[in-house]
C-alpha positions in Angstrom: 3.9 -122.2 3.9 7.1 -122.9 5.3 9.6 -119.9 5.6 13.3 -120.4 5.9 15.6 -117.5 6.3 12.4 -115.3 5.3 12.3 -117.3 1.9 8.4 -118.9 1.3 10.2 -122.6 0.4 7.1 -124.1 -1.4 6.9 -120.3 -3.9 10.2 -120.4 -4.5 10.6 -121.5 -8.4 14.5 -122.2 -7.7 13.5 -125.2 -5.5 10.7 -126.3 -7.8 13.3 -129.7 -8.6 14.0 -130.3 -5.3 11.5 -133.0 -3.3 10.8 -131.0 0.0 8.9 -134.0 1.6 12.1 -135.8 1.3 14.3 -135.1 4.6 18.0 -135.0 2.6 16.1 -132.8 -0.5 14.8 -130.0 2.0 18.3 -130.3 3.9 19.9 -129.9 0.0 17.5 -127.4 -0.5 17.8 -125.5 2.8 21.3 -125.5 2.3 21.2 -124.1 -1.2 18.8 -120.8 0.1 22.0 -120.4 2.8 24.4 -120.6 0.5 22.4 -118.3 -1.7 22.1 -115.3 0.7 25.9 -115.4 1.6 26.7 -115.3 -2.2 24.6 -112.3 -2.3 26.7 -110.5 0.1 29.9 -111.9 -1.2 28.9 -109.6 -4.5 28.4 -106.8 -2.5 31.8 -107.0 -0.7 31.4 -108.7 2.5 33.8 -111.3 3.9 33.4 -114.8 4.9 36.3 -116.1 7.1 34.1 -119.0 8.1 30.6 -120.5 6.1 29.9 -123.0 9.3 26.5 -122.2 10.6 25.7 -118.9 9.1 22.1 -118.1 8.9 21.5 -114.8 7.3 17.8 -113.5 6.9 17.1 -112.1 2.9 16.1 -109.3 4.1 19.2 -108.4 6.3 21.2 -106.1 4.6 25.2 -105.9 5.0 27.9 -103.1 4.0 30.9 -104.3 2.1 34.1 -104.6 4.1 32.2 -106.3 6.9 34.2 -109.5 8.2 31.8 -112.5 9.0 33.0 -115.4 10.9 31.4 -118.7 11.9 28.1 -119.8 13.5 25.8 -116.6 13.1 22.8 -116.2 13.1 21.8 -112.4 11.5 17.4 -112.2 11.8 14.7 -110.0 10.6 15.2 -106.5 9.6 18.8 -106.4 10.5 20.7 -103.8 8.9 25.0 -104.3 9.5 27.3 -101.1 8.4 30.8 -101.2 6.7 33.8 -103.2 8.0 32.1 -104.6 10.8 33.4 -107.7 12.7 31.4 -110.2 13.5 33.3 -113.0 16.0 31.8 -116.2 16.1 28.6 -116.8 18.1 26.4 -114.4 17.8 22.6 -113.7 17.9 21.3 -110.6 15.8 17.5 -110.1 15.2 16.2 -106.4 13.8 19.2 -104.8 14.8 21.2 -101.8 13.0 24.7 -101.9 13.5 26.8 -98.8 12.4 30.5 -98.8 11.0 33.4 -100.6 12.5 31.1 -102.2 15.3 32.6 -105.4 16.5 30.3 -108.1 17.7 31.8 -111.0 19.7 29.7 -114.1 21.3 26.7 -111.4 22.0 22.7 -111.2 21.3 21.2 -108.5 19.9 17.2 -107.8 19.7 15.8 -104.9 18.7 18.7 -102.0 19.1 20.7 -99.7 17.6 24.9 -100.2 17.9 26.1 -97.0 16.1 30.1 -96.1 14.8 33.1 -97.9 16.2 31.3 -99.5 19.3 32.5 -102.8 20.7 30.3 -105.5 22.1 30.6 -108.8 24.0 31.5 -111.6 24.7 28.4 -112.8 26.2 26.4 -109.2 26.2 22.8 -109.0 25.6 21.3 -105.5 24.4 17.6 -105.5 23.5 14.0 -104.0 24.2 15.0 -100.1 22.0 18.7 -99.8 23.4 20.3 -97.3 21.3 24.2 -97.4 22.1 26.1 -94.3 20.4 29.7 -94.5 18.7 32.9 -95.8 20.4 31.3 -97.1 23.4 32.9 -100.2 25.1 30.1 -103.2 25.7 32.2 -105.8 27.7 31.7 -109.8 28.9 28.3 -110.4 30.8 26.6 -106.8 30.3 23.1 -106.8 30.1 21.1 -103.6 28.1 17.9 -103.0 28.2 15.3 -100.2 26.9 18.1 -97.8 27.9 19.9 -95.1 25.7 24.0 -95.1 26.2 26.0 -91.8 25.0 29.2 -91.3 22.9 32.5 -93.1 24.2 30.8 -94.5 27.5 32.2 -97.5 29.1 30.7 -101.3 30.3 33.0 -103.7 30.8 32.1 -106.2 32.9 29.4 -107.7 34.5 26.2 -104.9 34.7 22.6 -104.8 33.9 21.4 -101.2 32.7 18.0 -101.4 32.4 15.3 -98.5 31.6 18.1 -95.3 32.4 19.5 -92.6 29.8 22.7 -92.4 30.3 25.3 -89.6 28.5 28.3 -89.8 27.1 31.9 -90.4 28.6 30.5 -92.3 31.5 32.2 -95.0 33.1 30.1 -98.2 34.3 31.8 -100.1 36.8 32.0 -103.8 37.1 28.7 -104.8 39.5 26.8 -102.4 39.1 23.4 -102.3 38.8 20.5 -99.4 38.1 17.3 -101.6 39.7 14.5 -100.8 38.3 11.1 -102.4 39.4 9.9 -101.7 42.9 7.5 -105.2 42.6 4.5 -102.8 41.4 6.3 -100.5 38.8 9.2 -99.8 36.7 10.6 -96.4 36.6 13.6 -94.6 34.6 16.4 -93.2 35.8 19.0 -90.6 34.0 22.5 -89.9 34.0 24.1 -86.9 32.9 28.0 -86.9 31.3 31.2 -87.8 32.1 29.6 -89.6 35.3 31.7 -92.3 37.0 30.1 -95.1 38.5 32.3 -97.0 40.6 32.1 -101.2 40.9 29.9 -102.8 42.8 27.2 -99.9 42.7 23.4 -99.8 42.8 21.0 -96.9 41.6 17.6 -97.4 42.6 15.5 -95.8 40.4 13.8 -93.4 39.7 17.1 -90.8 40.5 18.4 -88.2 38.2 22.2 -88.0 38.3 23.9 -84.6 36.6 27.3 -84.1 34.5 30.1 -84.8 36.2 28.9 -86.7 39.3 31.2 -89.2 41.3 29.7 -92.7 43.0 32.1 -94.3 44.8 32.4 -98.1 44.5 29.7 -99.8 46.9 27.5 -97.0 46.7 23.7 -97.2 46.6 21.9 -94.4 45.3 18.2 -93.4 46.3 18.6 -89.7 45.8 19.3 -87.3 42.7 22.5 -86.2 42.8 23.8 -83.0 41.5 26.5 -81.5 39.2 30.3 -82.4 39.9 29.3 -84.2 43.4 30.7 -87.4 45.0 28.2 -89.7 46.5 29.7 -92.3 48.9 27.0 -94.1 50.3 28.3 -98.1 51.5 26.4 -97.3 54.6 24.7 -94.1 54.4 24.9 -91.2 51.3 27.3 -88.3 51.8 27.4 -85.6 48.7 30.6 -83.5 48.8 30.2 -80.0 46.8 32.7 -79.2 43.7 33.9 -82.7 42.1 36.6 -80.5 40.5 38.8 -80.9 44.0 39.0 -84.7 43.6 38.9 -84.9 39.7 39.9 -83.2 36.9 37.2 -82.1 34.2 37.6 -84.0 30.8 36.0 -81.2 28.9 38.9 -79.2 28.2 38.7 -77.9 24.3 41.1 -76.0 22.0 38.9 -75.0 19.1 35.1 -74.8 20.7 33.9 -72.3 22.9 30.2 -71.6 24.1 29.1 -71.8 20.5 31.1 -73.6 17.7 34.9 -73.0 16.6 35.4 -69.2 16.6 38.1 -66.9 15.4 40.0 -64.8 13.2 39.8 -66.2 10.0 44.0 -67.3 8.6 45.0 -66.7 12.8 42.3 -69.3 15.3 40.3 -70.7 12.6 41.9 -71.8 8.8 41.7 -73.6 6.0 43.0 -76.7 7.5 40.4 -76.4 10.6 37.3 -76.1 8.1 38.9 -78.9 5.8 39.4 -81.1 8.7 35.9 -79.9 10.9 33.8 -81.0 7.7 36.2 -84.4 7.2 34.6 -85.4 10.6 31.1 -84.7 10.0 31.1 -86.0 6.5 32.4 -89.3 8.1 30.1 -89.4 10.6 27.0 -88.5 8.4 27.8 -92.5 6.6 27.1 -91.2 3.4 24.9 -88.7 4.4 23.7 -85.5 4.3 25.4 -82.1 5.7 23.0 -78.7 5.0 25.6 -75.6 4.7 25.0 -72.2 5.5 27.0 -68.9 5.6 26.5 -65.6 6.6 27.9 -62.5 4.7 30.9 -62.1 6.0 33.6 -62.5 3.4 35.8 -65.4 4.3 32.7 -67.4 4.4 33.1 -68.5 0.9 36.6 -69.8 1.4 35.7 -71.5 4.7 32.6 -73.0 2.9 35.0 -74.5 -0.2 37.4 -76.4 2.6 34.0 -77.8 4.3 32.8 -78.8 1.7 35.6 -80.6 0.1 36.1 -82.1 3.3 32.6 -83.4 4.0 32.3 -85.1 0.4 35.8 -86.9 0.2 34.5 -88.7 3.1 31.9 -89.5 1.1 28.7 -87.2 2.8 26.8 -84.9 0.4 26.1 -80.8 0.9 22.9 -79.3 0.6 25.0 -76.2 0.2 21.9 -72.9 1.3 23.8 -69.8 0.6 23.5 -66.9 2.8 20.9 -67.7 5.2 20.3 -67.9 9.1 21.2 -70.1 12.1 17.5 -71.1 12.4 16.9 -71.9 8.7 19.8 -74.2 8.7 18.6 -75.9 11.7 15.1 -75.8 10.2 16.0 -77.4 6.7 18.8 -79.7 8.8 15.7 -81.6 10.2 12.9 -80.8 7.9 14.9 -82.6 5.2 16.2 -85.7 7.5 20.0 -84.7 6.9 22.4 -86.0 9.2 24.2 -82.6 10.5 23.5 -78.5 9.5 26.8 -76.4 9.6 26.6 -72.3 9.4 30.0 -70.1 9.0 28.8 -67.4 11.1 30.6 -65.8 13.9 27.1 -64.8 15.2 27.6 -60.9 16.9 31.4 -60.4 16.4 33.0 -58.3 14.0 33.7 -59.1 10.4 37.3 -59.9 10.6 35.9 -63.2 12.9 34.1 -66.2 11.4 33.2 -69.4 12.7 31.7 -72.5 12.1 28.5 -73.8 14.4 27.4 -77.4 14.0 24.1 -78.9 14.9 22.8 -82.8 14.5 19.9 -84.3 13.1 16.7 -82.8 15.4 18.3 -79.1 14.6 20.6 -79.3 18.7 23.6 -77.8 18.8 26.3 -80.6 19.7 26.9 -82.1 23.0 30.6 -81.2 24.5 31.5 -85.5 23.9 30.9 -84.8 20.1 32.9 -81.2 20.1 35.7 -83.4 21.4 35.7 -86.1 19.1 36.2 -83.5 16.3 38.9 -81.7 18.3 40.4 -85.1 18.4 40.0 -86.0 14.3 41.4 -81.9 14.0 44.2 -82.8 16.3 45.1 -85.8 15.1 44.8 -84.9 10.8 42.4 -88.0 10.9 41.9 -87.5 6.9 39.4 -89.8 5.8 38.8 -90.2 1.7 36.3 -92.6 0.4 36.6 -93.9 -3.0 33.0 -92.5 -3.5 32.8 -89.0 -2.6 29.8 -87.3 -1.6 28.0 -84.8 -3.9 27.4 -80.6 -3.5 24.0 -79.7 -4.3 22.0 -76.0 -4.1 19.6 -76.1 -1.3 17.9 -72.9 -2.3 14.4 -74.4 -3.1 14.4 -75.6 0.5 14.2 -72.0 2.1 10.4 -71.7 1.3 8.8 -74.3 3.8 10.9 -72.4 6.8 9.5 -69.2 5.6 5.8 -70.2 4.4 6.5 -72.0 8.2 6.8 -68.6 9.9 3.9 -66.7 7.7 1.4 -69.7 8.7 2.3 -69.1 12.2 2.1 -65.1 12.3 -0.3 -64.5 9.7 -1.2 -60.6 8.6 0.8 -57.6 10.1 -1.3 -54.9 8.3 -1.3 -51.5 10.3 1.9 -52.5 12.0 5.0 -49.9 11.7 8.0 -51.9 12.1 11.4 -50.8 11.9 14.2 -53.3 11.3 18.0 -53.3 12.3 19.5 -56.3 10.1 23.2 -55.8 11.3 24.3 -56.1 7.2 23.9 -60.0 8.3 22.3 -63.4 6.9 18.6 -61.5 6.8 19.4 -58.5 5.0 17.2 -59.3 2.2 15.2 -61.9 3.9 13.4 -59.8 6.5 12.6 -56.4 4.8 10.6 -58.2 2.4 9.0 -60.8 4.7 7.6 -58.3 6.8 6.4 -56.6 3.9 4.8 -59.5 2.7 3.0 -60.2 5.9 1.8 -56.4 5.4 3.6 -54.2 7.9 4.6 -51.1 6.6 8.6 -51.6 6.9 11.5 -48.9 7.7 14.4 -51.3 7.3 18.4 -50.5 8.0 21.7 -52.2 8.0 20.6 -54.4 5.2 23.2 -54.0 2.4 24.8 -57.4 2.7 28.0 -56.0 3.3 29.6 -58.8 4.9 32.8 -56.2 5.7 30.2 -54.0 7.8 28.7 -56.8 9.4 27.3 -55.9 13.2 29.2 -52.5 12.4 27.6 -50.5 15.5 24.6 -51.7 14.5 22.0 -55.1 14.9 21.8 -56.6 18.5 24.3 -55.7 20.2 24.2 -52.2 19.3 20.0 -51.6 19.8 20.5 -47.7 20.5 20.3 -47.5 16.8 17.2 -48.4 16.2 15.6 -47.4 19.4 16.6 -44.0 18.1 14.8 -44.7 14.5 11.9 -46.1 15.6 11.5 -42.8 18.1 12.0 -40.8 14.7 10.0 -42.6 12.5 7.1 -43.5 15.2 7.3 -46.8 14.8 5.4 -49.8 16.9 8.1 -52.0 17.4 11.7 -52.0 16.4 14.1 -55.2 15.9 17.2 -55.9 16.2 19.3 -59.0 15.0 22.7 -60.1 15.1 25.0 -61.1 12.1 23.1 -64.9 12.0 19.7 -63.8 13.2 19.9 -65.9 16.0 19.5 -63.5 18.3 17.1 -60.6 18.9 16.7 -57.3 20.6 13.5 -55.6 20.4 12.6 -52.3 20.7 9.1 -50.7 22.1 7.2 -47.8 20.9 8.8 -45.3 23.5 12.4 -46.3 22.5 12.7 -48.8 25.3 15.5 -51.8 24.8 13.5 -55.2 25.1 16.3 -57.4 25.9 16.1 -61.1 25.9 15.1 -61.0 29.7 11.8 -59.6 28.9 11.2 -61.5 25.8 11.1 -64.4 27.8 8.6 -62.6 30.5 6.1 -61.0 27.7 5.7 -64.7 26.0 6.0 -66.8 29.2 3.5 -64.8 30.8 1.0 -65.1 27.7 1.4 -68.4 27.4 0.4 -68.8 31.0 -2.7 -66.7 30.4 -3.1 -69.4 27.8 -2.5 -72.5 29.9 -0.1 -73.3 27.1 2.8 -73.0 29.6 4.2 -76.4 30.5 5.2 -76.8 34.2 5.3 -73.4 34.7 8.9 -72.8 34.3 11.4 -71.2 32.0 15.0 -71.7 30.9 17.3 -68.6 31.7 21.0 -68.3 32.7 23.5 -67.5 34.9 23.2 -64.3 33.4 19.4 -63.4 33.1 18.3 -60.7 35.3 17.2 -61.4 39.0 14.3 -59.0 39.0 13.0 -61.0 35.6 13.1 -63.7 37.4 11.3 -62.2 40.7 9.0 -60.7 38.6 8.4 -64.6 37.0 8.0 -65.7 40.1 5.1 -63.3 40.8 3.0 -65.0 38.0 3.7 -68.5 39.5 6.3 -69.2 36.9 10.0 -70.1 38.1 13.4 -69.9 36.4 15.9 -72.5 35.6 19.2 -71.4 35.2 21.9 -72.9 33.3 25.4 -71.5 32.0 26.1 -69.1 29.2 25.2 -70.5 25.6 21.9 -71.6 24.0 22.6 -75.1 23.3 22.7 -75.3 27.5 19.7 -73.7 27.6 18.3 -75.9 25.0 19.3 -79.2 26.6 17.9 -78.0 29.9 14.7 -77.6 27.9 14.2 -80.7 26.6 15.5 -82.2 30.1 12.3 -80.8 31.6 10.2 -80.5 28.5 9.8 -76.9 28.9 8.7 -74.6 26.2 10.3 -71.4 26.5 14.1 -70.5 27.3 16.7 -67.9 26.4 19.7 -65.5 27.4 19.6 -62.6 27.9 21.9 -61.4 24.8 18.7 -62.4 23.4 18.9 -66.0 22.0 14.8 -67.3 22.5 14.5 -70.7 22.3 10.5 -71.6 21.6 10.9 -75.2 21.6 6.8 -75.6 20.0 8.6 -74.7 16.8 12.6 -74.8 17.0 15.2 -76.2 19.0 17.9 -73.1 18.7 17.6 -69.5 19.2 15.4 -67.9 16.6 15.6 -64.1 15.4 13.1 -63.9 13.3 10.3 -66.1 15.2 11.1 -64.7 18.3 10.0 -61.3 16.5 6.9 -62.6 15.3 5.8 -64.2 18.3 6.3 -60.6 19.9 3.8 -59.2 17.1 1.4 -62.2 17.8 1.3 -61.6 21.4 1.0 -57.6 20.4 -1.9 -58.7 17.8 -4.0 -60.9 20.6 -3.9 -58.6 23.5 -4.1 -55.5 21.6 -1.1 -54.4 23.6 2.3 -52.3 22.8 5.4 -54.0 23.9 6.0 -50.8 26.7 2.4 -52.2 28.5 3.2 -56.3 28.0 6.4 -56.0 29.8 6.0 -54.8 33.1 8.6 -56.6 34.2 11.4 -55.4 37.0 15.0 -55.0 35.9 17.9 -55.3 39.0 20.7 -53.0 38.0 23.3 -55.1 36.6 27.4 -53.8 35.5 29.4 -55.9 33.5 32.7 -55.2 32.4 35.3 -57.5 30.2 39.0 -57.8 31.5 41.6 -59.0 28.5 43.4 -62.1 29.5 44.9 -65.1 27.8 44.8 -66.9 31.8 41.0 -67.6 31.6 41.6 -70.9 32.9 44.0 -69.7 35.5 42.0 -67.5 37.0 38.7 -69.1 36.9 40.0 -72.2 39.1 41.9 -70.2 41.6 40.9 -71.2 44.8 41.9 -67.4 45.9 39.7 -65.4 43.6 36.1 -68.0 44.5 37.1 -66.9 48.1 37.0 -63.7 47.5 33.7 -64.0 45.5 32.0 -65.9 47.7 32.8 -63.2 50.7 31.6 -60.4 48.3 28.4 -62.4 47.9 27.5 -63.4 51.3 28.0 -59.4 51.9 25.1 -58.9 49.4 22.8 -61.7 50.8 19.8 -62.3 48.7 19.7 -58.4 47.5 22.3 -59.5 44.3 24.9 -61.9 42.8 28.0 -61.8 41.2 28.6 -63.6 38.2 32.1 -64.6 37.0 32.8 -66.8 33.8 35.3 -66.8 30.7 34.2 -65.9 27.3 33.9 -69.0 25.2 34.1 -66.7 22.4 36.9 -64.1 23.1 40.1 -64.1 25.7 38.4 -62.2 28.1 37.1 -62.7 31.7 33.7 -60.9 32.3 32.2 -59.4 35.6 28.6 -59.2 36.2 27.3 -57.7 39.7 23.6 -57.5 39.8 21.5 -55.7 43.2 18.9 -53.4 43.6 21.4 -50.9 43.9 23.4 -49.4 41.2 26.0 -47.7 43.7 26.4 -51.6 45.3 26.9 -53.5 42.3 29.3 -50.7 40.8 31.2 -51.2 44.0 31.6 -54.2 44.0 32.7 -54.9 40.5 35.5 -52.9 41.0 36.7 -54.4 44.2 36.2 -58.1 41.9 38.1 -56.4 39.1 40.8 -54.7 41.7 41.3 -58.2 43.2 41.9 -60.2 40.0 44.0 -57.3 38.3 46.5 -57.4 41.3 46.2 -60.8 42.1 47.1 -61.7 38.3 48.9 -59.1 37.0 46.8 -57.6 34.1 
């Protein structure tokens, strides 16, 4: 057998007059199989500046608009996207390249080059690299087995072997991560917007977080953490709060903690939506987007100028109706699409709506990606393909994430339940789910009214059914927000089961179980600091993040931990889903309750500090979270309260409001000193 170009030369019947044994037949006839491949792809839209020493593989497979010059040679199971460039002298064997990559005097083996990235000259990525969109490869950079994030930086002259790094990083010129101590190789990771400066080494294995600063010359030994500097030339010095020598690029208009958010026709319209589902329709290549709405009545509007825009970029919509957050993350990955969008604005009132995005594996998206739509928003970036994407029902989908959930729970016979569904996404779904599962069901708040949606009632109103389930003797009460994504329970003696003690009662069983992984959990800034005492007690200890599940999430899947949450009452159990869950979280409650033959009043015997939170109105949320005057004044309240309470300070991603949380094991105290925090910042700012 002799293989050219993947073509068996002796089987191939177009060849059958040529004399292969004869040196200038087989050259005629090597020529012609060339010649024969590039024709192919000339059909399907490619361009040839150059036919000098191409060598395409049959089974490479190229997207039309691509530009080809000169002396290539394209191997293996290579697939190219649309309107790449290919410069002359390059090397590409089982590679995929995404849109509008250019490729100049480079080798490629065995990676994955995705949207708008540029590579070369004279770079070599191999061994699994996977290099996300718009990232900058430049002369004499050498990748390997190493995963680079959105819009980082290479230019010049750096190996980056075996090391995660995240997106908006800069790689200075020099610098190398080293990663073989002459026995082992070990990994190293790098959070986002890191700068690197030239000239560096990081000696692995180290973990360096978001927004970290290495000065030129630096070599790094030791994990470095959140908006630091590291200047290490002859020694390592790490200076606290990044923020006083650099600014922080993650400054957004549209996003807050969890999507765009607004009023609908006022902070989020038509020309948002249009242009929010442009991007992700572009970015999907041809795709698939899942879509899902709550019941809130703009959502039908919003969902038109989505969808609109996500197929004249050429994407198709797997359009669900009214469902949950979950199930849209569920079908998002259960049917390989490339994003899952919901119009929700999750706990707010009706006249708000919103649009939250996650990728492939069901995450919410990273803050690099929220900014590259801001940026197509911004800018108008309209993209229309001449072949626009399709709208499709998704309805049949539904059944594998709830046959999903009755596999996992199994019977709930005997089991009173009494069910707050906030006139949101589960109004239908979760009265006769439970039912089905054979609990005996007291539901309210499930009309579907989209214009009474979280009315005084569902999560963040749980009085309401703590009162029912009281009346009606119920063992276990439930309350969800407008998307389900959250839940409040209730117990049998009217007790609020906030998300706090969710994450206790199904940590700590899962403990019992050894099922546990490293013994930790995900919380937040927020989560109470008796839970976590109380964690602590059982050998399990508490990672805290900021405010929004997708932080939570990531944090997760940084340490491969199982369970996380807020305690608003996102749960996050990663076994089965990567988001906040509503309805599992409530069945894992009534699995725990089922196993240990327990009520939810004698699972959780967890303690609860006092904590006081009130909201001041603003529109100076940036203002007055970076004055230097008000931390001061924060940090003195603090130190006053020692290890007996915290103060918590932070802007609402969601609203223009700055919120106050004091937390101690004394009411009086943490009253107090809320209002001397709120006092401060009301006469310091002027509300």
């Amino acid at each position: 057998m002799r293989l050219f170009l993947g073509i068996d030369l002796d089987a191939c019947d177009e060849l059958k007059d040529y004399n292969l044994k004869d040196l200038v037949q087989l050259e005629k006839a090597i020529n012609y199989i060339r010649l024969k491949i590039i024709q192919k792809h000339l059909d399907n839209g490619v361009i040839f500046r150059n036919l000098t020493n191409i060598y395409i593989y049959d089974s490479v497979k190229i997207g039309k608009g691509t530009v080809i010059y000169g002396d290539q040679h394209i191997r293996g199971n290579t697939v190219i996207g649309e309107d790449c460039i290919l410069e002359p002298g390059n090397i590409i064997e089982n590679t995929t390249l995404g849109n509008e990559v250019k490729v100049i005097k480079s080798v490629l083996k065995d990676c994955r080059i995705d949207n708008k990235t540029t590579v070369g000259p004279f770079a070599n990525i191999h061994t699994g690299s996977k290099i996300e969109r718009q990232c900058r490869v430049g002369n004499f950079v050498e990748i390997k087995n190493s995963n680079i994030g959105v819009n980082t930086k290479m230019a010049h002259l750096a190996y980056i072997g075996d090391v995660d790094i995240g997106n908006q990083c800069n790689i200075g010129c020099g610098s190398i991560f080293i990663n073989y101590d002459g026995k082992n190789k070990h990994r190293s990771s790098v959070g986002d917007s890191v700068f690197i400066g030239s000239n560096s080494n990081i000696i692995a294995p180290v973990t360096i977080e978001d927004n970290a600063y290495i000065a030129a010359g630096t070599t790094v030994t030791v994990d470095l953490p959140k908006n630091s500097m590291c200047i290490g030339r002859s020694h390592e010095t790490i200076k606290e709060n990044r923020s006083t020598y650099h600014k922080n690029v993650f400054d957004k208009k549209f996003f807050g903690t969890d999507g765009i958010r607004g009023v609908y026709g006022e902070d989020l319209t038509d020309e948002i939506a249009y242009l929010t589902g442009n991007y992700l329709g572009y970015s999907a290549s041809g795709g698939k987007v899942v879509l899902g709405r709550d019941t809130r009545l703009s959502g039908e509007a919003i969902a038109k100028q989505l969808i609109k825009g996500i197929t004249d970029a050429g994407a198709d919509v797997i359009n669900v109706g009214v469902v949950s957050t979950p199930a849209v993350a569920y079908v998002t990955t259960h049917i390989g699409a490339n994003y899952g969008v919901v119009i929700s604005a999750s706990h707010n009132p009706a006249k708000y709506n919103g649009i939250k995005i996650f990728n492939y594996d069901g995450r919410k998206l990273t803050e690099i990606e929220e900014l590259e739509i801001e940026s197509h928003i911004t800018n108008k970036n309209v993209i229309i393909k001449e072949e626009k994407g399709t709208e499709s029902s998704g309805a049949e989908f539904m059944d594998s994430y709830y046959d999903s959930l009755k596999n996992f729970i199994g019977s709930l016979k005997n089991v009173k339940v009494v069910l707050d569904c906030a006139n949101g996404a589960v109004s239908k779904v979760a009265p006769r789910f439970f039912k089905e599962l054979g609990a005996e069901v007291y539901s309210f708040n499930d009309s579907g009214d989209g214009t009474k949606i979280n009315d005084d009632c569902g999560a963040l109103h749980p009085e309401f059914c703590a009162q029912k389930v009281l009346e009606l003797g119920a063992n276990v009460g439930f309350s969800y927000d407008g998307d389900a994504d959250r839940l409040i329970a209730i117990n049998s003696k009217g007790k609020i089961v906030d998300g706090d003690s969710i994450i206790y009662i199904i940590a700590k069983r899962l403990k019992q179980q050894n099922k546990l992984n490293g013994d930790k959990v995900v919380g937040t800034i927020m989560s109470n600091m008796g839970v976590e005492q109380s964690l602590k007690k059982l050998g399990i200890s508490m990672i805290r993040t900021n405010v929004g599940d997708h932080f939570v999430m990531e944090e997760m899947i940084r340490n491969n931990l199982l369970v996380g949450g807020e305690q608003s009452g996102h749960i996050i159990l990663r076994e089965f889903s990567n988001t906040g869950d509503g309805l599992l979280a409530s069945l894992y409650l009534c699995k725990v309750m089922k196993e240990t033959r327990r009520q939810l009043d004698r699972l959780d015997d967890s303690a609860h500090y006092p904590q006081i939170m009130i909201n001041l109105e603003t529109n100076n949320k940036k203002q007055i979270m970076e004055s230097p005057e008000m931390l001061a004044y924060k940090i003195s309240l603090e130190r006053d309260l020692s290890d007996k309470g915290r103060i918590v300070l932070r802007a609402s991603g969601t609203e223009p409001k700055i919120r106050i949380m004091a937390e101690c094991n004394k009411l009086s105290v943490a009253k107090q000193v809320v209002e001397k925090m709120k006092k401060f910042i009301t006469e310091h700012f002027e509300l």
